[in-house]
Structure formats: structure tokens, C-alpha cells
C-alpha positions in Angstrom: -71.0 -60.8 80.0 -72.0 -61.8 83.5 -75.7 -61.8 84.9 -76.5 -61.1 88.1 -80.1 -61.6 89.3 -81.0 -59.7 92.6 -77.8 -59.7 94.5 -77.5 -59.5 98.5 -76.2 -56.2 99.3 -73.5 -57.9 101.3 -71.8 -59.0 97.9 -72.2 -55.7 96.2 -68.6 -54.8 96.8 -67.1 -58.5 95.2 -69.5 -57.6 91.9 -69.0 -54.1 91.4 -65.4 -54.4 91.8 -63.0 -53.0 88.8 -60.6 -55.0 86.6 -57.8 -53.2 87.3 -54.1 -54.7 89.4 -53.5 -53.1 92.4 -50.7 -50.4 92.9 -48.6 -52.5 94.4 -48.9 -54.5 90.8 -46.9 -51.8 89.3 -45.9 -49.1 91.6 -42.0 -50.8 91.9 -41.9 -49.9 87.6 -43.6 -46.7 88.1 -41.1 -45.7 90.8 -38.0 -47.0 88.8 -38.9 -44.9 85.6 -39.9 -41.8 87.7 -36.1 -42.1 89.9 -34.2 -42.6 86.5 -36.1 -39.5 84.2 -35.3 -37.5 88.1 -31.6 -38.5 87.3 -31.3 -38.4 83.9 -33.6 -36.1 82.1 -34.0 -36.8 78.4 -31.7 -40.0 78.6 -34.0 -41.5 80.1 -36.8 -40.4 78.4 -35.3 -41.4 75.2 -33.8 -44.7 76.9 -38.2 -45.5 77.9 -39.6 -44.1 74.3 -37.5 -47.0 72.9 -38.4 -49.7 75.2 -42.2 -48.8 75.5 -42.9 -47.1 72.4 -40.6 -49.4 69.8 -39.4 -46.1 68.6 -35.4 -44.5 68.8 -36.0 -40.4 68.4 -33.9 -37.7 67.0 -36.2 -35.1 69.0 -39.0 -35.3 70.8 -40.2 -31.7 70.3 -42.7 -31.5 67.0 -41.6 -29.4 64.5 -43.6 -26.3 62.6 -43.4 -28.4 59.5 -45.1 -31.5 61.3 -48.2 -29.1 62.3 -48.6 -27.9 58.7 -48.4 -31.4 57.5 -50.7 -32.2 60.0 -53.1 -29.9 59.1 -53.2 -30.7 55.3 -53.7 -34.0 55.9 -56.9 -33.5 57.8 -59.9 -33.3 55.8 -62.2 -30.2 56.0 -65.6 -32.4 57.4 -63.4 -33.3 60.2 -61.9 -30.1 60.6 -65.9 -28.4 60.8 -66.8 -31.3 63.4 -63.8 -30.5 65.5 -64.5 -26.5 65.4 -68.1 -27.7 66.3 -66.8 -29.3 69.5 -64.4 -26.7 70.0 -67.4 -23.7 70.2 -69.8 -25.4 72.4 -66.8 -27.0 74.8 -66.1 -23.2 74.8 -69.3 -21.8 75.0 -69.8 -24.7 78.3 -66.3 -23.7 80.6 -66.4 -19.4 79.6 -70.6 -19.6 81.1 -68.1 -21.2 84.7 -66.2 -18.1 85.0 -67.4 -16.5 88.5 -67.5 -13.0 89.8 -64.9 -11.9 92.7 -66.6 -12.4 96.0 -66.4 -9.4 98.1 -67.4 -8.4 101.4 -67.2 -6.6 104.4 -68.0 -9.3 107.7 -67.8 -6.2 110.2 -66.8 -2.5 109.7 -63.8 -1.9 108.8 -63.1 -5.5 107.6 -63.0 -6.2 104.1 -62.7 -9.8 102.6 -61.9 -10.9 99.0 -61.5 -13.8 96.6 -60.6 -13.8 93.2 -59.5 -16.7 91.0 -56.3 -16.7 89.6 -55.0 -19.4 86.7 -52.3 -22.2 87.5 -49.3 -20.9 85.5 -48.1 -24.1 84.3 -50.0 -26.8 83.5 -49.4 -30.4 81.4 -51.8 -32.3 78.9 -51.4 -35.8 78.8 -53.0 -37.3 75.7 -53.1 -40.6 74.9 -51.9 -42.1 71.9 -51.7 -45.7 71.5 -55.0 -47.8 70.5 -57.2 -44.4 70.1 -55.4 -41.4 69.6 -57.5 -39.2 71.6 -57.4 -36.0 70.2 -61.1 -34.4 71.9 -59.1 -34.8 75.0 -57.3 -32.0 74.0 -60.4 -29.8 73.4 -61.3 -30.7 76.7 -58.2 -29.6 78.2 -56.5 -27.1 76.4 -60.0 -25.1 76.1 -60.6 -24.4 79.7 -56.9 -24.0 80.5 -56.8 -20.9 77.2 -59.9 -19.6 79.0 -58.4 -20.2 82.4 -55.2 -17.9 81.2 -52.3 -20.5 82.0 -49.3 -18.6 80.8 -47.7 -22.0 79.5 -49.2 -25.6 78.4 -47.5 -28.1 78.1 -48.9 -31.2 75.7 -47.3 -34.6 75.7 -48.7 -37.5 73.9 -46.7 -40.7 72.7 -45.3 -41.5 69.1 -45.9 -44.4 67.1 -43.5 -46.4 65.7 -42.5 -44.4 62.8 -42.1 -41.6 65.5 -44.9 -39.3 64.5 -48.0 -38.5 66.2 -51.3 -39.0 65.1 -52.1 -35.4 62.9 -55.3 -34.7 64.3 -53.9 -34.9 67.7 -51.4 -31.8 66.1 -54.1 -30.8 64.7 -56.0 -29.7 67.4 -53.4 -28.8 69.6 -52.5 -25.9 67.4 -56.2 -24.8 66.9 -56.5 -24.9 70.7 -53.3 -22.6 71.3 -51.1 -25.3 72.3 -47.4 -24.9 70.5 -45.9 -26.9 72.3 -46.0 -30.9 71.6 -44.0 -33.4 73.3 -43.4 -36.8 71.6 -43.5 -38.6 74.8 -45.9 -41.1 76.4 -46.6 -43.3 79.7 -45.0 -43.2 83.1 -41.9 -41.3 81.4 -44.5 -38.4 80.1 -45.5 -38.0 83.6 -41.8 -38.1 85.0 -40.7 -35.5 82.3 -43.2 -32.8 83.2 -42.7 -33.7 87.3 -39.0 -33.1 87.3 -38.5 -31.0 84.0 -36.0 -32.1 81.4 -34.0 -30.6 78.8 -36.6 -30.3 76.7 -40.0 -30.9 78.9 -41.1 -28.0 81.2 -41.5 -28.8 84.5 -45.3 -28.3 85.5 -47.8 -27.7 89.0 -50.4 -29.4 87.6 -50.8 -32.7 85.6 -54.3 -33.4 83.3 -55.2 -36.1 81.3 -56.4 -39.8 81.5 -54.0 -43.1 80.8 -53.6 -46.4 81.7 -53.2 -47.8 84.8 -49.5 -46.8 84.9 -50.3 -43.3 83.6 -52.7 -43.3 86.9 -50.0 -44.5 88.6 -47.4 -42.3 87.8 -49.8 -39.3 88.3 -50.2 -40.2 91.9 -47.0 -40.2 92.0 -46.5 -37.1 90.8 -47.8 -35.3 94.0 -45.5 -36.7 96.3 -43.2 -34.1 94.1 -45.4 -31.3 94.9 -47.5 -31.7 91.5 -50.9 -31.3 91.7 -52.9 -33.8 89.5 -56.8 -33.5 88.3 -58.0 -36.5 89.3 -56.8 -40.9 89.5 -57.9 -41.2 86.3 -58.0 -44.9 84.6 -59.5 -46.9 82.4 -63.2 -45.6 81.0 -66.6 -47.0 82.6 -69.8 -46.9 82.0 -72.8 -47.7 84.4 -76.7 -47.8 82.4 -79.8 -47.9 84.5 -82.5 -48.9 82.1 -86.1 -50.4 82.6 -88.8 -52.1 80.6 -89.4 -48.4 78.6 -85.4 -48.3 77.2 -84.5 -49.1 73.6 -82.7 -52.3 74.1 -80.5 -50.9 70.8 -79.4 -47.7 72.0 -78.3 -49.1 75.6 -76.3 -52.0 74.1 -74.7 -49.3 71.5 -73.8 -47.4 74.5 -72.1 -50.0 76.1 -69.8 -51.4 73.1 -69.1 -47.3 73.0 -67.3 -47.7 76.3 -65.9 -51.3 75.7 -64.3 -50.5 72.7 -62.1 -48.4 74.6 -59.9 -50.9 76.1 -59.1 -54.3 77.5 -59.8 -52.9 81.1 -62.4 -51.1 79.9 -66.1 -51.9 82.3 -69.6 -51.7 81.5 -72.9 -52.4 83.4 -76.0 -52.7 83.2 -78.7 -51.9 85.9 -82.2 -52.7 85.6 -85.5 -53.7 87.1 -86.3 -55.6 84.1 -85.3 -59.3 83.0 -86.7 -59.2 79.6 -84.6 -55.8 78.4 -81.1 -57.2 80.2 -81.8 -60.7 77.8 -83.1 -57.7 75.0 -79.5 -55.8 75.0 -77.2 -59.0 75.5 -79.3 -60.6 72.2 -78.3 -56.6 70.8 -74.4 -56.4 72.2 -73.8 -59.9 70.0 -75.3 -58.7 67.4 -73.7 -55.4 66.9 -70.0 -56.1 68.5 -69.7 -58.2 65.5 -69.5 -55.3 63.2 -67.1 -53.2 65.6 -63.3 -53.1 64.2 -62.1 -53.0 67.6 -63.9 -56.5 68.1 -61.6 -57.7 70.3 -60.8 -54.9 72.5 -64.7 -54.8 73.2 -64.8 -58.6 73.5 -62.5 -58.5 76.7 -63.9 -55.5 78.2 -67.4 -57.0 77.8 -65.9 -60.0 79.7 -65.3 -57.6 82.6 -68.9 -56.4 82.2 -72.2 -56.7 84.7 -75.7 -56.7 83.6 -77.3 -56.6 87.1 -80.8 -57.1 87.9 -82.7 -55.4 91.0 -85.9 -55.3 92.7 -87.0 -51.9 92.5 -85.5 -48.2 91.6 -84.4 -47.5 95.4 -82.4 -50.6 95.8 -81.2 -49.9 91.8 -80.0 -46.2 93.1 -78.5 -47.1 96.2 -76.4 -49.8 94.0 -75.3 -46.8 91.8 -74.4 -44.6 94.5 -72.0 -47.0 95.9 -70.7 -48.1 92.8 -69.9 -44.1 91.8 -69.6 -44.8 87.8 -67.5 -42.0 86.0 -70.5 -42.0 83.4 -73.5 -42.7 84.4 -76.7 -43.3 81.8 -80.3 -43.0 82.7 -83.2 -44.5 80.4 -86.0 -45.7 82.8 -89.6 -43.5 82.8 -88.7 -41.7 86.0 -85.6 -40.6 85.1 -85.8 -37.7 87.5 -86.1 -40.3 91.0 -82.2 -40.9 89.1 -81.0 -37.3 88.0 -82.5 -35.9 91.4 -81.0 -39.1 94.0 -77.9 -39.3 92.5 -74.7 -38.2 94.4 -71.7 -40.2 93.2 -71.2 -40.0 89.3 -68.8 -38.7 87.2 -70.9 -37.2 84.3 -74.7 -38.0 83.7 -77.0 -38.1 80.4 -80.5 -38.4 80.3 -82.9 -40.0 78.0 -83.2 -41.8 74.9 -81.0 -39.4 72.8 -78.4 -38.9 75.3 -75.3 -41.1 74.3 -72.4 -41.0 76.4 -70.8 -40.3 72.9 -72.0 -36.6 72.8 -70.3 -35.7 76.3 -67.0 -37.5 75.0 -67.2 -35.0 71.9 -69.2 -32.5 70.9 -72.1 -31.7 73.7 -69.3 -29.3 75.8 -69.3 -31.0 79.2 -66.1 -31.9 79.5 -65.1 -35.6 79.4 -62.2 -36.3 81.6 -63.9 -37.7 84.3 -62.9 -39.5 87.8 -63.0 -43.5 87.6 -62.6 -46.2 89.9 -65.2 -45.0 92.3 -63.1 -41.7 93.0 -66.5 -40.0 91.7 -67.9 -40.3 95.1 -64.6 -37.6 96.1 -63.7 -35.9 93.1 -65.1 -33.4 90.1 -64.8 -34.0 86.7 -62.6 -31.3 85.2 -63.9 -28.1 84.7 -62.5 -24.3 84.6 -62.2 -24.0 88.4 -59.2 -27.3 87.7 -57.0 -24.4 85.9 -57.3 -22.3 88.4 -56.7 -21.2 92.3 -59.0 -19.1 94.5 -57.1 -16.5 96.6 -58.4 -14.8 99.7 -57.6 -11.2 100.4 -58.4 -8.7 102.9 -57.9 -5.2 104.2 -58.7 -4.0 107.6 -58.8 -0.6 108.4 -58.0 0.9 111.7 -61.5 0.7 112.7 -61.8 -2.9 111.5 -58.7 -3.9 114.1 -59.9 -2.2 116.8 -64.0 -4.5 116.0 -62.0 -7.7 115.5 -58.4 -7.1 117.6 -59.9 -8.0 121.1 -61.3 -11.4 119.9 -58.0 -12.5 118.5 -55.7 -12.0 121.5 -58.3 -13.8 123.4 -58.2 -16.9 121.1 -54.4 -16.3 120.2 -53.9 -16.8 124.1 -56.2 -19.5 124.5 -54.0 -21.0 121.9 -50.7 -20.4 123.4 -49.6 -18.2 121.0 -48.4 -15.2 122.4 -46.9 -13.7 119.4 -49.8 -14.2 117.2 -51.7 -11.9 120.4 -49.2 -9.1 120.2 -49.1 -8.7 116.5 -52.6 -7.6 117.5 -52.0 -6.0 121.0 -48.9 -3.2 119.6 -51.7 -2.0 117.3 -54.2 -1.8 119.3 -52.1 0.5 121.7 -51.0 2.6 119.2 -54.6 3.3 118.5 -55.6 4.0 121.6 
């Protein structure tokens, strides 16, 4: 772990930077996989599941028989914990449902929107050191309650060619049929261009790698929308003299733990808790099974100490973690000044764990500082507002005038006399 005592503002950006390659690092092999599954369809995808997956398929669609095996071999505890999540998740995205706006801005003029959902959308769960099967809550939930008329879920085998069961598991409680046995760059390529056996869709969700961000970016130069650039997890903790050393150094191994590229830090006004949690971090990582992945990560990690709360804040807000812990005594000078985070939890019995699982926020989150741009997913990503209106004869003749004026100010004269024939025929 690296300590930093009262850095200049100047080198800010050199130590909050991420540990991730550039684009350019991997954009050519992105581009190559993308241009072969455009050409080739499930070739290549098959061709890409061997190479990157160590794994030759028969079919990459999961079978009926696969979900009920699944499903047996799930034991009922886990089953209850996963219909826990699965209710409050639930309970969280159907309270975001909004009314139809509608109004009349001058007689005769009516305005609407309504929100429809995005017809097709794709679920990209990962697969490979953590099979993350609460991603699927989090994305199949809001896009059931949403009403996308087709979902398509692709996650990568293993190298017996089956997929984790409680990944299947939960796709089928969530309403999700259909599961593709496909992973990485080539997942995101299959549901871009469509192949014999992956839908094409108009919107990708889901977090990966640094080549699933990639290849999700893209995506949209293929007219696929995406949710968000998102990479490898993060987690930034503000703590002061008042924290429980414990609890912040468990919350950081929770987020290291999840991969090599993985970054924590640690904020604080207080010298004497940053020395308290590293003391905790070597004490508990050594009990972790994923010692190693956490090891590295915790290479990549910051334990930063400031002056006061404003300059600790102002640090935050240009970092823009995509979660974003706060355990100091006035928490709210944090909750209320914060503007570029992807999730936040509050207090001493707030792990970032219960937003990855079980609280109902949802946990697919913007990283790599895109929280200072982007949302974390939420019902409004499965869906489009549309604008309607209906003017009456009245309306046109309140609102016609003011448009040939500006239509002709704007040199265009056919946008004027779309008004103008009406207007004459009213008069």
C-alpha cells in the first residue's frame, strides 16, 4: 500500500490515477475480434471461446436440462438470500417508475412524455475469477420491470463448458431464458452484430475487464447504445479519528479481492487510523482465499492523508470513485458536498457489500472517474422518454406566427410554410 501524507494539489492527478493500460493498449485486439464475429458470426465466436476460454463447444445456447440441474444443485439458504435480494432490488427500481408528464404551454398546445422500454437489451455477466451472479438481479430486475420484450444474457463458460449454476440460477428466477455461453470482447461482438444464435441488441449492460470496456465502447460506433465504460471495481473511504479501523480495512479487502486491477483508497484527516487499518488490512488479507488477487490490488492502493475535510472533499470530487464510503462524525459535510460518486453508503454499518447484494441500489456503477458524467444504472437505463404533442387549430394559430418568424430567421423557408398554408386555411 502506498502512503501519502498531505499531497500538493498539483500532484493529485499522478496519485489518483487508475491501474488500467490505455485503449490504445488493446483497442487493435478488440477491433480484430469485433471485424471477425461482424464476418463470421458463430465461427468466430466459437474460433474466440477456444482461444480465450480453453473450451471447444457443441452449443453455446444452455439447455432446459442445464437450468434444472442448476437449480438442484443450489442449496435452499442460498436460494432465500437470493430471493431476499431479488424483493428489495425490486421493491428499489418499481418506487423509479414516473408518471406521464403532461401539459398544455399555451391554449391549444398540448405536450406529452411518456417512457417507453428499450426492446432489446443484452446482460453481460462475468464469469471468470467471481461468477457474478447479483449482477443479474441487478440487471434483469429493472429491465422485467422496465418491459424489454427480449433479454439477452451472455456470460462465459469454464473449461468444462458449463456455467456457474447460480449464474442459471438466477437468470431463470429473474425471467431471463435465454443464456449465452459466451464471454469477453466476442460476447460484446455477438450481441452488436447478431449471430446465428446471439440476438442482435440496442443496448449493452454489464461490467468486464478492461477489454469488455473496450469492446462496449466499441459497440456504439455500431449504433449500440451502452450503460456506462464500465471497468475494473473501486472503492474510495473517507474515514477520520471516530471510524472503526476494522470495518474500513474489511471494506477495502472487499473491493481488492475483486481483481488484480482492482483500486482502493483511503482518505483521512487522521495519521493514527491510516497506520490503525494498514496494521488491520495485514492482518485480515491473510485469511482471504483470494489472497493474491487482493495482494496486487492492494499494491495499486492509496491511503491518503489531508489537512482538513474541505481539502479531503475537494480530493474526492476530483477523483469521482464509483463507490464512495463515508465514516467520519460529520458525515453529512460528505453526503451533502458530494457531486461525483458512483454509489454512496453512510456510517458504520454501511458496507459497500450490502449495495453489491442485497440493500436494492443497484450495483453496476460507472468507474474510472466517468462518475463525474454518468448514472449508475437504474430503471430510467431500460428505457426511452418520448415527447408528444397535439395542437389544435387554436394552438397553431397562438404559436404559428412565432415559428415563421424564427423558421425565416433560420433560412428555412419550408419549415415557415408548413406553418404559413395552415395558417391561411384558417383564416
Amino acid at each position: 500500500m502506498n502512503k501519502i501524507y498531505n499531497p500538493k494539489q498539483e500532484d493529485w492527478a499522478e496519485i489518483l490515477k487508475r491501474p488500467t493500460q490505455t485503449i490504445d493498449d488493446i483497442e487493435a485486439t478488440v477491433s480484430e475480434v469485433f471485424k471477425e464475429v461482424r464476418q463470421k458470426g458463430d465461427e468466430a465466436i466459437k474460433k474466440y471461446t477456444s482461444l480465450f476460454d480453453g473450451v471447444a463447444l457443441d452449443t453455446n445456447i444452455v439447455s432446459e436440462v442445464e437450468f434444472k440441474e442448476a437449480s438442484k444443485s443450489i442449496s435452499e439458504d442460498l436460494k432465500a438470500a437470493i430471493a431476499l435480494a431479488k424483493e428489495n432490488i425490486t421493491n428499489f427500481h418499481a418506487a423509479q417508475k414516473t408518471d406521464k408528464v403532461k401539459i398544455e404551454t399555451t391554449n391549444g398546445v398540448l405536450c406529452w412524455q411518456e417512457k417507453r422500454p428499450i426492446e432489446k437489451v443484452g446482460l453481460y455477466i462475468p464469469g471468470g475469477t467471481a461468477p457474478l451472479f447479483s449482477t443479474i438481479l441487478m440487471l434483469a430486475v429493472p429491465a422485467q420491470i422496465a418491459g424489454c420484450k427480449e433479454v439477452v444474457l451472455c456470460t462465459p463458460p469454464n473449461k468444462e463448458g458449463k456455467v456457474n449454476p447460480a449464474i442459471l440460477y438466477t437468470a431463470k428466477l429473474c425471467g431471463v431464458n435465454k443464456v449465452i455461453k459466451v464471454g469477453g470482447i466476442q460476447a460484446i461482438a455477438g450481441m452488436t452484430f447478431g449471430t446465428e444464435t446471439i440476438s442482435k441488441v440496442y443496448k449493452i449492460f454489464g461490467p468486464g475487464n478492461q477489454f469488455v470496456t473496450v469492446a462496449k465502447q466499441l459497440a456504439t460506433r455500431y449504433n449500440v447504445a451502452i450503460d456506462m465504460p464500465a471497468g475494473p471495481s473501486e472503492l474510495l473511504v473517507v474515514a477520520d479519528e471516530t471510524a472503526n479501523a476494522r470495518y474500513v480495512a474489511s471494506d477495502l479487502l472487499s473491493q481488492a479481492e475483486h481483481g488484480t486491477d482492482s483500486q482502493v483508497i483511503l482518505v483521512s484527516t487522521s495519521k493514527d487510523l491510516i497506520d490503525a487499518v494498514s496494521e488491520e488490512i495485514e492482518t485480515q488479507i491473510k485469511e482471504l482465499p483470494r489472497v493474491e488477487i487482493a495482494n496486487k490490488a492492494i499494491e495499486n492502493s492509496r491511503f491518503i492523508l489531508v489537512e482538513n475535510d474541505k481539502e479531503a472533499l475537494k480530493l474526492i470530487n476530483e477523483y469521482g470513485p464509483e463507490h464512495f464510503i463515508v465514516v467520519t462524525s460529520n458525515e453529512d459535510f460528505y453526503v451533502n458536498g458530494v457531486t461525483n460518486a458512483g454509489s454512496v453508503f453512510i456510517g458504520d454499518y454501511t458496507p459497500e457489500s450490502a449495495g453489491d447484494y442485497a440493500s436494492g441500489t443497484n450495483h453496476t456503477l460507472p468507474t474510472n472517474g466517468y462518475a463525474k458524467q454518468y448514472s449508475g444504472v437504474n430503471l430510467d437505463s431500460f428505457m426511452k422518454s418520448m415527447t408528444f404533442q397535439k395542437i389544435t387549430k387554436e394552438g397553431i394559430k397562438n404559436i404559428g406566427s412565432a415559428i415563421e418568424l424564427m423558421a425565416e430567421a433560420e433560412g428555412l423557408q419550408a419549415h415557415k410554410n408548413a406553418v404559413t398554408l395552415r395558417l391561411k386555411d384558417l383564416q
